[in-house]
C-alpha positions as CSV (number, residue, x, y, z in Angstrom):
1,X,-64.6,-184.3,36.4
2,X,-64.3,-186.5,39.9
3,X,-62.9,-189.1,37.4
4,X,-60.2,-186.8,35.9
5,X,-59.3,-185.2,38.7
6,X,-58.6,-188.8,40.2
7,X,-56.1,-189.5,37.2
8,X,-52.2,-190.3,38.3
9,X,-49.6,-188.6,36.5
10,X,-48.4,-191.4,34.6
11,X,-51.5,-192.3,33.2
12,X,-51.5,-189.6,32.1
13,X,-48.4,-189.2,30.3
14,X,-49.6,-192.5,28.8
15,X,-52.4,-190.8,27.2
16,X,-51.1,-187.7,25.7
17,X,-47.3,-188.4,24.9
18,X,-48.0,-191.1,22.1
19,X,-46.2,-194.3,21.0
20,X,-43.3,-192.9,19.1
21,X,-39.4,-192.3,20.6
22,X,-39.5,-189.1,21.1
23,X,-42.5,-188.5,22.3
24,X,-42.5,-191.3,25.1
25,X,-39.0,-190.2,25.9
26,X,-40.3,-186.6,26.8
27,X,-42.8,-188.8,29.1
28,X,-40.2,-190.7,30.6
29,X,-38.4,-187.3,31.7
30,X,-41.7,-185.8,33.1
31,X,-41.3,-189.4,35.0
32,X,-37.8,-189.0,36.2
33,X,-38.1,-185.1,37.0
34,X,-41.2,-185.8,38.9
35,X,-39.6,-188.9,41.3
36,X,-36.9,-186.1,41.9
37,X,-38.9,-183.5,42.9
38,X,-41.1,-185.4,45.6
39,X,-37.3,-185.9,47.2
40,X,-36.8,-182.1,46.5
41,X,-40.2,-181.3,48.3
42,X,-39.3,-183.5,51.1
43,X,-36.1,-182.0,52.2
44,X,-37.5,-178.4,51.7
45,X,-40.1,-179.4,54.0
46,X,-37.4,-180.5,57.0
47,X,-36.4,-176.4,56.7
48,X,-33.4,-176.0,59.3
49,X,-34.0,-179.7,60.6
50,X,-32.4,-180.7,57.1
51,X,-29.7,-178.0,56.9
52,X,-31.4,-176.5,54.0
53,X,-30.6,-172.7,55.4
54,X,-26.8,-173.0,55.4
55,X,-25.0,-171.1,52.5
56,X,-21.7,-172.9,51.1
57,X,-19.9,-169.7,50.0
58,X,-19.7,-170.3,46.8
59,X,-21.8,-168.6,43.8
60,X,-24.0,-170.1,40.7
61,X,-23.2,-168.6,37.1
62,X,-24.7,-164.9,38.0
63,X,-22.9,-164.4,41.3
64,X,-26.2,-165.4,43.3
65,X,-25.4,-167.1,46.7
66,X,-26.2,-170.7,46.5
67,X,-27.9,-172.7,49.0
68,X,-26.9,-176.1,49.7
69,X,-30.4,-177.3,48.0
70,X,-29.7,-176.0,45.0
71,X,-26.6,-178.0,44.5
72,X,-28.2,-180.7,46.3
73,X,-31.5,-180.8,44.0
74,X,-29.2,-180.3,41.0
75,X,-27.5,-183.4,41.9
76,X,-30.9,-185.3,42.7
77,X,-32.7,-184.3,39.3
78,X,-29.1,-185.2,37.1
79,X,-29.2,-188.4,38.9
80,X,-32.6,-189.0,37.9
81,X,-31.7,-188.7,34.3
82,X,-29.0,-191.1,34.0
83,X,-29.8,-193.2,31.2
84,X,-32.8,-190.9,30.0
85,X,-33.3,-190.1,26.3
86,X,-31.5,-186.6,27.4
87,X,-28.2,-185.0,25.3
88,X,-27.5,-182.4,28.3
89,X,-28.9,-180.3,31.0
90,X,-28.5,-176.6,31.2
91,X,-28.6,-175.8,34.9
92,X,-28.8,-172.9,36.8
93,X,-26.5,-173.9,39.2
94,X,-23.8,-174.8,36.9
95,X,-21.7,-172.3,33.8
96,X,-21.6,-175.1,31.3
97,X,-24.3,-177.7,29.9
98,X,-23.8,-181.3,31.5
99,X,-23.7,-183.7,28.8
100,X,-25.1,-186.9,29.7
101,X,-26.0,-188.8,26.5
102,X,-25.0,-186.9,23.2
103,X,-27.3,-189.2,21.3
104,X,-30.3,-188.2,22.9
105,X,-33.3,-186.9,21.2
106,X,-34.0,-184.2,24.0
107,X,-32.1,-181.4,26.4
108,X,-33.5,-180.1,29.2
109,X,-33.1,-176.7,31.1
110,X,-33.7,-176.5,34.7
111,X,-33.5,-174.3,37.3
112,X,-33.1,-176.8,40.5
113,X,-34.6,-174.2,43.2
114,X,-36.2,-171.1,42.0
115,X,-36.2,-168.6,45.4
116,X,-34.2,-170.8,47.8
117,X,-33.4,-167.6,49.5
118,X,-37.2,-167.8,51.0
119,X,-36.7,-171.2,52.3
120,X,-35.6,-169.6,56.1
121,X,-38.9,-167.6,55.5
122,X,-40.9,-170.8,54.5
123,X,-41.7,-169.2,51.6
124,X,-43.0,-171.2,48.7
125,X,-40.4,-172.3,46.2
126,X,-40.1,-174.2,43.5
127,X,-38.2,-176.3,40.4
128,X,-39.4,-174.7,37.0
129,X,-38.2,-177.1,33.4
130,X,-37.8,-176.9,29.8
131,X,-38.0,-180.0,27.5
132,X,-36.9,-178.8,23.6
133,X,-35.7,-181.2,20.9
134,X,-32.0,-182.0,20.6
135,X,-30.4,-180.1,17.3
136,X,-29.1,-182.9,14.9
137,X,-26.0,-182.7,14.7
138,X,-24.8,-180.2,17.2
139,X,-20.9,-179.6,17.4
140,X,-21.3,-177.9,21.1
141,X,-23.7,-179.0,23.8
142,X,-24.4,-175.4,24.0
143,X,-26.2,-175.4,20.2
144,X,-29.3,-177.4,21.6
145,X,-30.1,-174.1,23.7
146,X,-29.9,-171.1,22.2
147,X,-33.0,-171.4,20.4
148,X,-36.2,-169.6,20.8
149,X,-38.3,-170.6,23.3
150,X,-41.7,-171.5,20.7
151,X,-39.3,-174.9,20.3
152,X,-40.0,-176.2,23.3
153,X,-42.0,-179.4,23.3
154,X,-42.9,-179.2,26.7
155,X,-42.6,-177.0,30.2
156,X,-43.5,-176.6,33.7
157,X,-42.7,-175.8,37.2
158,X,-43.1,-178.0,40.6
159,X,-44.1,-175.7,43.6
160,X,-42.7,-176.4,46.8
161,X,-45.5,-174.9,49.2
162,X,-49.1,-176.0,51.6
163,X,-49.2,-178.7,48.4
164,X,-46.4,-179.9,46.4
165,X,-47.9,-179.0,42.4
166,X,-47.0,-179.4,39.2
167,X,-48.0,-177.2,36.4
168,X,-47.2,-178.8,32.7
169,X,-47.9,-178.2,29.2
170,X,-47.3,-180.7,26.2
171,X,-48.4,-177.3,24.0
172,X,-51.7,-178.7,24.2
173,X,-53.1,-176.8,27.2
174,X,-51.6,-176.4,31.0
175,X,-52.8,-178.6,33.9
176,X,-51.9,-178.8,37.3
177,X,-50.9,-182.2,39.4
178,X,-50.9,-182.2,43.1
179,X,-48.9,-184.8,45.2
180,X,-50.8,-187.2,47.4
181,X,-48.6,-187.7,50.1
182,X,-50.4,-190.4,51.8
183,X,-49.9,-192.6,48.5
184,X,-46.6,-190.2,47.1
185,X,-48.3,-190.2,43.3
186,X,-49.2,-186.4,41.5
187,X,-52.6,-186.8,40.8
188,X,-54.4,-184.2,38.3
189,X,-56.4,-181.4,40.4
190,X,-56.9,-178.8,37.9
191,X,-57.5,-180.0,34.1
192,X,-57.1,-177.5,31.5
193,X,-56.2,-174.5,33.2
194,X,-57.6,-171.4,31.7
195,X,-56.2,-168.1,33.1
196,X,-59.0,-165.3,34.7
197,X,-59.3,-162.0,32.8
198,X,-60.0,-158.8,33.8
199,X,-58.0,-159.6,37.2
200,X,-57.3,-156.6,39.5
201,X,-53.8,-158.1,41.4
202,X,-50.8,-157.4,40.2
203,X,-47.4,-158.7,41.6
204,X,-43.9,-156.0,41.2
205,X,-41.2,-155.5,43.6
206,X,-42.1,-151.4,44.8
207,X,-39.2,-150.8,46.3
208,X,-37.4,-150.9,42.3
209,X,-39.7,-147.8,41.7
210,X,-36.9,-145.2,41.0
211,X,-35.0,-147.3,39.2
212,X,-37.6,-148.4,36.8
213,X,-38.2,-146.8,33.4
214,X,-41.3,-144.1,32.5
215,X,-43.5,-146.5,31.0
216,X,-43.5,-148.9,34.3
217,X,-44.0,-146.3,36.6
218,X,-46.9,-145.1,34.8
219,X,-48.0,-148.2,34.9
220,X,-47.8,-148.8,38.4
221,X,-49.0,-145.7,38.9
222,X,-52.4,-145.7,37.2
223,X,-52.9,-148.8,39.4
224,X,-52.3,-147.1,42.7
225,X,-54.6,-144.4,41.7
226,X,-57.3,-147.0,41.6
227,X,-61.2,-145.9,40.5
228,X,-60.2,-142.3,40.5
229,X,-57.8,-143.0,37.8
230,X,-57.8,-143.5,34.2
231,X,-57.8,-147.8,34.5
232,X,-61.3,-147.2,36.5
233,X,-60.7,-149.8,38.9
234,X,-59.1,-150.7,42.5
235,X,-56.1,-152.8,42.4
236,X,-54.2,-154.9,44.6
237,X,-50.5,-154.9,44.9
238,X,-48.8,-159.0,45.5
239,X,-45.2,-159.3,46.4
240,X,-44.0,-162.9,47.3
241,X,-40.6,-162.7,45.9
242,X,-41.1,-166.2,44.3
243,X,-41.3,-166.6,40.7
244,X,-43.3,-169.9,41.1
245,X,-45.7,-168.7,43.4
246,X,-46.4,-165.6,41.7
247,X,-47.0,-168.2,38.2
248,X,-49.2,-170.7,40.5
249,X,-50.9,-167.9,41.8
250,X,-52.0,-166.4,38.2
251,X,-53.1,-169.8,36.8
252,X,-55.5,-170.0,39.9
253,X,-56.8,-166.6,39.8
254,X,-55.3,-164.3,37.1
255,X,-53.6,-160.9,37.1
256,X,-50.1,-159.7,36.4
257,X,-46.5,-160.7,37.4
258,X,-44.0,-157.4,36.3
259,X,-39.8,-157.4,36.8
260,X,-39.0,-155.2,34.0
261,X,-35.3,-154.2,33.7
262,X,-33.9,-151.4,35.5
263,X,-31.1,-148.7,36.0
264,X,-29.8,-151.0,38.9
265,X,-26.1,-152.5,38.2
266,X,-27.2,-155.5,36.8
267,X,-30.5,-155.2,36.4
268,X,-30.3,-153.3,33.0
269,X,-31.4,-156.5,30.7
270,X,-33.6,-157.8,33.7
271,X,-33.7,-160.6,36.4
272,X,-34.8,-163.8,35.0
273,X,-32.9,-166.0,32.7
274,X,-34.4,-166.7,29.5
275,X,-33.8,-170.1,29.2
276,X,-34.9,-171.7,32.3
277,X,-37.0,-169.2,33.8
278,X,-38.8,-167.2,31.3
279,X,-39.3,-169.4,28.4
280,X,-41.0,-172.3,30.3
281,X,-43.2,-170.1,32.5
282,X,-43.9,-168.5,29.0
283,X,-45.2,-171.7,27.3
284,X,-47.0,-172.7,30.3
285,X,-48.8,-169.0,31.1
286,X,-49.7,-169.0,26.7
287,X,-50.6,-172.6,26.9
288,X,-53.4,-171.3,30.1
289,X,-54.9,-168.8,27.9
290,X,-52.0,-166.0,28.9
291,X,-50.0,-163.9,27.5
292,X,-45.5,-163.5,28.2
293,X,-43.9,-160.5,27.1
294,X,-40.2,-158.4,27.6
295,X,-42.5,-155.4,27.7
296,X,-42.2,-154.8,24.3
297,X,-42.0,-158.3,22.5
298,X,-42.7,-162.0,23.2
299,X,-40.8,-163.8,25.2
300,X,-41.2,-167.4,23.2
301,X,-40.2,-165.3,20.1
302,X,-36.8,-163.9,21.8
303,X,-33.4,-166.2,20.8
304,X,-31.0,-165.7,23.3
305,X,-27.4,-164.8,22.8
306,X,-26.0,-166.9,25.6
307,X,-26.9,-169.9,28.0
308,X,-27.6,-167.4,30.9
309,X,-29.1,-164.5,29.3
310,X,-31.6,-162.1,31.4
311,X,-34.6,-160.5,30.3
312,X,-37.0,-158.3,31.2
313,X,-40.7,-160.4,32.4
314,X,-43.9,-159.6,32.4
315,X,-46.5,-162.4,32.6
316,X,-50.2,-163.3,33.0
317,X,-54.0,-162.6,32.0
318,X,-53.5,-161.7,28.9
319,X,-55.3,-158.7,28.5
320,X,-53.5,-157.4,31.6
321,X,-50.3,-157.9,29.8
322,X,-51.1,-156.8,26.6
323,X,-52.3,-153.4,28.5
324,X,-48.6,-153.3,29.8
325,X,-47.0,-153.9,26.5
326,X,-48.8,-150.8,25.1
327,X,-47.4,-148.5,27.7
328,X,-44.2,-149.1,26.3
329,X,-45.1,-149.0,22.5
330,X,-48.5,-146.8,21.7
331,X,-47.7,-143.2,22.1
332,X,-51.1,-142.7,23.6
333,X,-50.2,-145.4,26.3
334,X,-46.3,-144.3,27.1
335,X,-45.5,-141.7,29.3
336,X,-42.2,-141.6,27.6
337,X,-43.7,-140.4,24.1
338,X,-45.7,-137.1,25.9
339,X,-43.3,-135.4,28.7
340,X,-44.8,-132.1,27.6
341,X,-48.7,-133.1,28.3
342,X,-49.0,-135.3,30.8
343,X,-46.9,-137.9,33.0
344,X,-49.3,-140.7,31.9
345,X,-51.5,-140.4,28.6
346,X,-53.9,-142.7,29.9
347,X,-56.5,-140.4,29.9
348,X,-57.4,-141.6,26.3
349,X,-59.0,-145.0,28.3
C-alpha cells in the first residue's frame, strides 16, 4: 500500500490509459488539466493578495456573477490544451463550445471554478471535468455534447482546499491524488475509493425548505426527527455550499449530497448543469461504489436538451440515495401519494 500510495500521477496514467491514440490522448489531457490546475491552486491560495475576490461585472451563460478566476482559470486550462488530441471545450464560463482541433478524438467539459463565490470565505473550491469521445463526423461542435453522460470515458474534479486533490475515474474505479507541494507532482493517496454505507450526514441547503417539493421535505424531515423517527437513527445535517467539497467529503466518509429542484424562479429544473457538473461527479460517485440520481432517475442515463441544462442532484452512499429516490416514486415512501394518512408514510420502515 506504502508503494502505491507513493505512485506519481503520470505513472500512473502510463499504467492504466494503454498504448492506443485514444486512449493515451485521454492521458495526455489528464496531463495538461493537471499542470493547469496546480496554477489554478496557486492563485486561489494568494486569496485577496492575488485579486481573486474582485468581480468583473459581467455574467457566465446562467446570469451567475463571475469572478475573475473563473475567466482567468478558463483561460489557463484552454491554454493548456493547445495542441491536445481535443475537438472543443464546453465551458462554464463561456455560451458556446471553443473549438480547438476539429480532428480530435476527444471534447472535454469543464467547469473552471466550481463555488468561486466562497473564495472570500476561504472556502474550498474546486475544477470538476468530463473527457467523452468526439462524435464522428459532427456538423456542430455542439453534437459532441449532448450525449448521455454513461459516454464518458473519463471524469473528475481537482479540490482547491487544506490539500490540493484530485479525484479520477477511467470507469475502472475512483482514486484520489494529492499534490506534493514540496516536489509539485499529484501523488496517489487514496487507491480505489469505495464509498461508506449506512452514513448518517447528509448535506442540503435548509433554508430552500418551503420551496422544496413533498417528497424532500419528508425526507428531510424523517432525518431531523432522528431515533424517534421512522429512519431509527440520529443524523447530521452538512452545509458547505461547495459542490466539490460536499463530493470529496462523501468519497472520504459517505452520506448524502441533496439540491433537488424547487418552486424558486429558476430553480424549477435544479442548480447544477448536467454536463459539467452532474455527469462527471456522477461517473466518479458510481465508479466509488455510489449511487447519482435526479430524484427520480439516473443522472448518467439523462441526455440533455442543451449545452447548459440544469438538473435536479442528489448524490452519494448508495443506499442513502436509493432511500431518497423512493420517496419520490414508492407510494409507501412519498408523502405526495398519502395526503389523507399521514405527511410521511415512512412508518412502513
Amino acid at each position: 500500500m506504502a508503494a502505491a500510495q507513493n505512485l506519481g500521477l503520470d505513472a500512473f496514467l502510463s499504467t492504466v490509459c494503454g498504448v492506443d491514440k485514444t486512449s493515451k490522448g485521454v492521458g495526455s489531457v489528464v496531463q495538461r488539466i493537471a499542470s493547469a490546475a496546480r496554477e489554478v491552486a496557486r492563485i486561489i491560495s494568494l486569496g485577496r493578495l492575488g485579486g481573486v475576490s474582485v468581480l468583473l461585472g459581467t455574467a457566465n451563460s446562467d446570469a451567475d456573477a463571475q469572478k475573475n478566476i473563473g475567466l482567468l482559470a478558463n483561460d489557463l486550462f484552454i491554454a493548456a490544451l493547445e495542441d491536445s488530441p481535443v475537438a472543443a471545450v464546453l465551458s462554464e464560463e463561456v455560451q458556446d463550445p471553443i473549438v480547438l482541433d476539429p480532428t480530435g478524438p476527444l471534447v472535454l467539459a469543464i467547469d473552471p471554478v466550481d463555488g468561486s463565490s466562497n473564495i472570500d470565505a476561504a472556502v474550498s473550491t474546486g475544477t470538476i471535468f468530463s473527457i467523452l469521445p468526439a462524435v464522428p463526423g459532427a456538423i456542430r461542435p455542439e453534437e459532441h455534447f449532448l450525449r448521455p453522460g454513461h459516454e464518458q470515458i473519463a471524469s473528475g474534479f481537482f479540490i482547491y482546499g487544506p490539500q490540493t486533490s484530485l479525484a479520477l475515474t477511467f470507469g475502472n474505479g475512483a482514486h484520489v491524488f494529492t499534490l506534493d507541494r514540496d516536489t509539485r507532482l499529484f501523488r496517489l493517496a487514496i487507491p480505489k475509493v469505495s464509498i461508506a454505507q449506512g452514513s448518517t450526514e447528509y448535506a442540503i441547503d435548509a433554508s430552500n425548505y418551503r420551496h422544496w417539493g413533498d417528497s424532500i421535505r419528508a425526507y428531510v424531515d424523517d432525518c431531523v426527527t432522528g431515533l424517534e423517527g421512522p429512519l431509527a437513527k440520529d443524523y447530521n445535517m452538512h452545509w458547505v455550499g461547495s459542490l466539490v467539497a460536499e463530493a470529496y467529503r462523501i468519497l472520504a466518509r459517505g452520506g448524502a449530497f441533496l439540491y433537488p429542484a424547487d418552486e424558486r424562479r429558476g430553480y424549477v429544473t435544479g442548480k447544477h448543469r448536467l454536463i459539467y457538473e452532474a455527469n462527471p461527479i456522477s461517473f466518479l460517485i458510481e465508479q466509488a461504489s455510489g449511487a447519482a440520481t435526479d430524484t427520480v432517475q439516473r443522472i448518467l442515463d439523462l441526455r440533455p436538451t442543451e449545452l447548459h441544462a440544469r438538473t435536479p442532484f442528489v448524490f452519494g452512499s448508495s443506499d442513502v440515495v436509493h432511500r431518497i429516490v423512493r420517496y419520490h416514486t414508492d407510494p409507501q415512501f412519498s408523502a405526495e401519494h398519502e395526503p389523507l394518512f399521514t405527511r410521511r408514510g415512512l412508518l412502513r420502515l
